[in-house]
C-alpha positions in Angstrom: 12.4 -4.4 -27.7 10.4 -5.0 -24.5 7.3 -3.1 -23.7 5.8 -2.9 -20.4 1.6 -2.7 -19.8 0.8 -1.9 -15.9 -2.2 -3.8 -15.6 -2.7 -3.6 -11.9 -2.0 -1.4 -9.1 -2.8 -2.0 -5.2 -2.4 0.6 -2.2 -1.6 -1.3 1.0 -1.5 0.6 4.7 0.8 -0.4 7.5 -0.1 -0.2 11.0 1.9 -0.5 14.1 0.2 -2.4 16.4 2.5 -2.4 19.0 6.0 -3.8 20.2 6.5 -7.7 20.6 7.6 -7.8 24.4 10.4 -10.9 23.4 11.8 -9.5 20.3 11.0 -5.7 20.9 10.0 -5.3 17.3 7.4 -3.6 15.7 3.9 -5.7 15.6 2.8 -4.7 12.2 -0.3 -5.3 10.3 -1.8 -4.4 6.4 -4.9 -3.9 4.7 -4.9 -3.9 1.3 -7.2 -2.7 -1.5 -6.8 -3.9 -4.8 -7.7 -2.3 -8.0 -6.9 0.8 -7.3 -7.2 3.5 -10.7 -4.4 3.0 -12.2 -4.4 6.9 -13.1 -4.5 7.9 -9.7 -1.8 9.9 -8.6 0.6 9.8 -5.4 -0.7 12.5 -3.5 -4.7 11.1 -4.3 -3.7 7.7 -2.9 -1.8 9.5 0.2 -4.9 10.9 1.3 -7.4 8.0 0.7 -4.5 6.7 2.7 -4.6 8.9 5.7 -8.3 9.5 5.8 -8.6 5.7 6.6 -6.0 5.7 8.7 -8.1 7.9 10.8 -10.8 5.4 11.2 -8.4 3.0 12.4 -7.3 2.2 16.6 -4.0 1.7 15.5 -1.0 3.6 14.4 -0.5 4.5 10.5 3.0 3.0 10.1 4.0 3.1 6.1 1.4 3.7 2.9 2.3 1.7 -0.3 1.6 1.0 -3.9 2.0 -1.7 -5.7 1.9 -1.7 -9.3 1.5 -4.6 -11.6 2.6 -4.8 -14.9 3.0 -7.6 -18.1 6.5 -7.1 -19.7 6.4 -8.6 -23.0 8.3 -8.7 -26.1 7.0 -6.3 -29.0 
């Protein structure tokens, strides 16, 4: 039976920086912060999320999490 550890978790921000005049897509960019507590919960991470976003000149786009986990055989 496989058994899965999550041994990492990261919560990146996506800004919109704009609209590429050419393609008239979004111009997006992402800061990332790594090692985020694994036991923190959505709503936590949502508002760490939105409090920086506040800082920031541009937009507040999308908020993500990225988990990381081993998957091994037990």
């Amino acid at each position: 039976m496989a058994v899965v550890d999550l041994v990492d978790s990261m919560l990146q921000l996506t800004f919109n920086e704009g609209v590429d005049p050419e393609s008239g897509e979004p111009i997006l960019a992402y800061k990332r912060f790594n090692q985020v507590k694994m036991e923190a919960n959505h709503e936590q991470l949502y508002n760490v999320a939105t409090a920086f976003a506040g800082l920031q000149e541009h937009t507040l786009y999308q908020v993500s999490r990225r988990d990381i986990s081993d998957i091994y055989q037990s």
